[in-house]
C-alpha positions in Angstrom: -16.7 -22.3 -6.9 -18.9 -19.4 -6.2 -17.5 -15.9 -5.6 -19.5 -13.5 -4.5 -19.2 -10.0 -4.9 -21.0 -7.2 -3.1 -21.4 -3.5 -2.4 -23.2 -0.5 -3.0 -23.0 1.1 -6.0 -19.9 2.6 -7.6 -17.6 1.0 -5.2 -16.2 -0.9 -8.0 -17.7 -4.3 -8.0 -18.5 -4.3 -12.0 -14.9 -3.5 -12.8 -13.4 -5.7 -10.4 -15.6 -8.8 -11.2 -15.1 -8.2 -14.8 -11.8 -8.0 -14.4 -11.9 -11.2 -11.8 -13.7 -13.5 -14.8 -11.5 -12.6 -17.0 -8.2 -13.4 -15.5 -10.0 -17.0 -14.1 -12.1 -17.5 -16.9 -15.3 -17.2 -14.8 -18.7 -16.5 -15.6 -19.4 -13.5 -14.9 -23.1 -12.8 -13.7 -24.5 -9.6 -13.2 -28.0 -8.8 -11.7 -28.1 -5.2 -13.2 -28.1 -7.5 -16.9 -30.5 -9.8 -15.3 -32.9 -7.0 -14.1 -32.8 -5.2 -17.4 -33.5 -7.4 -19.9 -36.5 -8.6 -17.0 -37.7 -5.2 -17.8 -37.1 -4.6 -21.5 -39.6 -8.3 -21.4 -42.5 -5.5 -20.2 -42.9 -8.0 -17.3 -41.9 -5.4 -14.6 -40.5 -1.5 -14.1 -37.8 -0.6 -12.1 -36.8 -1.3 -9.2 -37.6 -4.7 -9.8 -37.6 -6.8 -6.3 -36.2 -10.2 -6.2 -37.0 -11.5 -9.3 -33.2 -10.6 -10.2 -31.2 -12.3 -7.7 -33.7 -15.2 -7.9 -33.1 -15.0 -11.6 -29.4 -14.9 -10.7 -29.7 -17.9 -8.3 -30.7 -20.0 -10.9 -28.5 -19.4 -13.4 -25.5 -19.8 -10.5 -26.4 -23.1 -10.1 -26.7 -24.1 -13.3 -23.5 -22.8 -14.0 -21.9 -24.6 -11.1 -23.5 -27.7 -11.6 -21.4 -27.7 -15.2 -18.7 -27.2 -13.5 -18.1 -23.4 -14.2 -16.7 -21.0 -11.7 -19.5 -17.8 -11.0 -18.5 -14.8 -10.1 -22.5 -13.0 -9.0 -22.0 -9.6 -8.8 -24.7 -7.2 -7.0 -25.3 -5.0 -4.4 -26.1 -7.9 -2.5 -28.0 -5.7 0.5 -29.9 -7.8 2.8 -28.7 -11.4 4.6 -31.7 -12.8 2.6 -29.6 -12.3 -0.4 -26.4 -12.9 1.2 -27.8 -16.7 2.4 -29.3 -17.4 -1.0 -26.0 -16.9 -3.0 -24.6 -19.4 -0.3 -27.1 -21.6 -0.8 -27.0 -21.6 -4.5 -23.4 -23.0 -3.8 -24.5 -25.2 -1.2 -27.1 -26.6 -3.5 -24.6 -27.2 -6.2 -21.9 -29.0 -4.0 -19.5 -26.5 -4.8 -17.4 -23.6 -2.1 -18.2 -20.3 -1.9 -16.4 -17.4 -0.6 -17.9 -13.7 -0.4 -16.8 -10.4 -0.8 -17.7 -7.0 0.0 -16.1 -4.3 -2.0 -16.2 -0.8 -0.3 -15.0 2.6 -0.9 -13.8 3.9 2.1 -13.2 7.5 0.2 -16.6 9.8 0.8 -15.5 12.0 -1.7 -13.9 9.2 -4.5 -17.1 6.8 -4.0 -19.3 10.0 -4.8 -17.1 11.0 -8.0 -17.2 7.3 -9.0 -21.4 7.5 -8.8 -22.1 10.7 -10.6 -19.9 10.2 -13.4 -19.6 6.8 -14.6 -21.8 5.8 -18.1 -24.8 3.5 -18.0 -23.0 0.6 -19.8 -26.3 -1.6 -20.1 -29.1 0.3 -22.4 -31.3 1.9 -20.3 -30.6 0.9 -17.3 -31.2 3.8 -14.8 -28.0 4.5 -12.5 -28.7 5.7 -9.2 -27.8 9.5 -7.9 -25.3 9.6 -5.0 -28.2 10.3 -2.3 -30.1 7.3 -3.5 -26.1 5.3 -3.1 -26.5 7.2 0.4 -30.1 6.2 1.3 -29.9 2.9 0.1 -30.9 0.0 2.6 -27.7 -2.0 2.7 -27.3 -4.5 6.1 -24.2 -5.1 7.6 -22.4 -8.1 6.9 -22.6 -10.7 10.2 -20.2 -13.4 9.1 -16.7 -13.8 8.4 -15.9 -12.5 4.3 -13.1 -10.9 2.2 -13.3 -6.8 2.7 -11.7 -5.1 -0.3 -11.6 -1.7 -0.5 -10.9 0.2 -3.8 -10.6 3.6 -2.5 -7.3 5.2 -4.1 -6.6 2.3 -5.9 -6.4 1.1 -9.9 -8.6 -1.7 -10.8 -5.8 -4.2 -11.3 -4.3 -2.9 -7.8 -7.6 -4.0 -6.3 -7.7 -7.5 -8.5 -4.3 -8.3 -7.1 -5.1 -7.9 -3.7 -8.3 -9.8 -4.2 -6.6 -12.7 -5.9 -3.9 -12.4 -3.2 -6.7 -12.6 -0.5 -8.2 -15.5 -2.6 -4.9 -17.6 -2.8 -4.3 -17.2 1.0 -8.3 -18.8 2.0 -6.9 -22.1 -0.4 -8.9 -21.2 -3.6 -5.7 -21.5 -5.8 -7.1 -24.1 -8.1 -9.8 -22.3 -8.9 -7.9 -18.9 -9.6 -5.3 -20.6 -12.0 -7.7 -22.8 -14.3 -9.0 -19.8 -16.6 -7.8 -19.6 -20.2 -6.9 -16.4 -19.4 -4.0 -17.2 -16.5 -1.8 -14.1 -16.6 -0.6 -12.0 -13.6 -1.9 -8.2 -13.4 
């Protein structure tokens, strides 16, 4: 299965797919990684364009084709990205469900972008106006809505997997290694 999660930055997509992986035993792929290490190549600068979620595409379906559940974490802005992931899944013969995380909290959201640490080498975080003024389309289908604001991490993952269990994903969310409750 494909589970993909979306939202602008410092909403908490990161934690909760990290966390989401690990409880599932998932693979857990990350643009920001992919766009990095694209730049650390000296192939491009930042912002780097597609190359990153095409790069991420890719590496979805070979992941699924093995068998593997992918969790692809990114912001995930545009329906162009949106349909890819889908078809990444589609491609692979595997389900995919999506997932918007959002933090309804104006004043939590901002905290969460101007004080969290770059956690991949040099990879430049935005500043909460750029978060602001970032293009970021509405969703126009039917997906999971989570929103983190006021919340602890594992609060969030247990909604999500709760959300998860009720669409009929249950296999998938107890066949990790790592199948304990949080």
């Amino acid at each position: 299965m494909l589970i993909v999660i979306g939202g602008l930055p410092g909403a908490g997509k990161t934690t909760l797919a990290r966390l989401l992986a690990a409880r599932i035993g998932g693979v857990h792929l990350r643009v920001d990684t992919i766009e990095q290490a694209i730049v650390r190549s000296g192939l491009a600068e930042h912002p780097v364009g597609p190359a990153g979620y095409v790069v991420g595409y890719a590496l979805a379906g070979e992941h699924l084709r093995q068998g593997l559940t992918v969790i692809a974490e990114s912001v995930n802005p545009l329906p162009i990205t949106r349909d890819s992931w889908l078809g990444a899944a589609r491609d692979a013969g595997v389900a995919a469900v999506e997932i918007e995380v959002i933090c309804s909290d104006p004043a939590e959201h901002r905290h969460r972008v101007v004080s969290r640490s770059v956690d991949i080498p040099d990879l430049p975080l935005p500043e909460w106006q750029q978060v602001l003024d970032r293009e970021y389309q509405p969703w126009d289908r039917d997906h999971i809505i989570l929103d983190t604001a006021g919340e602890r991490p594992d609060q969030s993952l247990r909604r999500l997997l709760g959300r998860l269990r009720h669409l009929g994903t249950s296999s998938v969310l107890t066949s990790g290694s790592n199948d304990h409750e949080v």
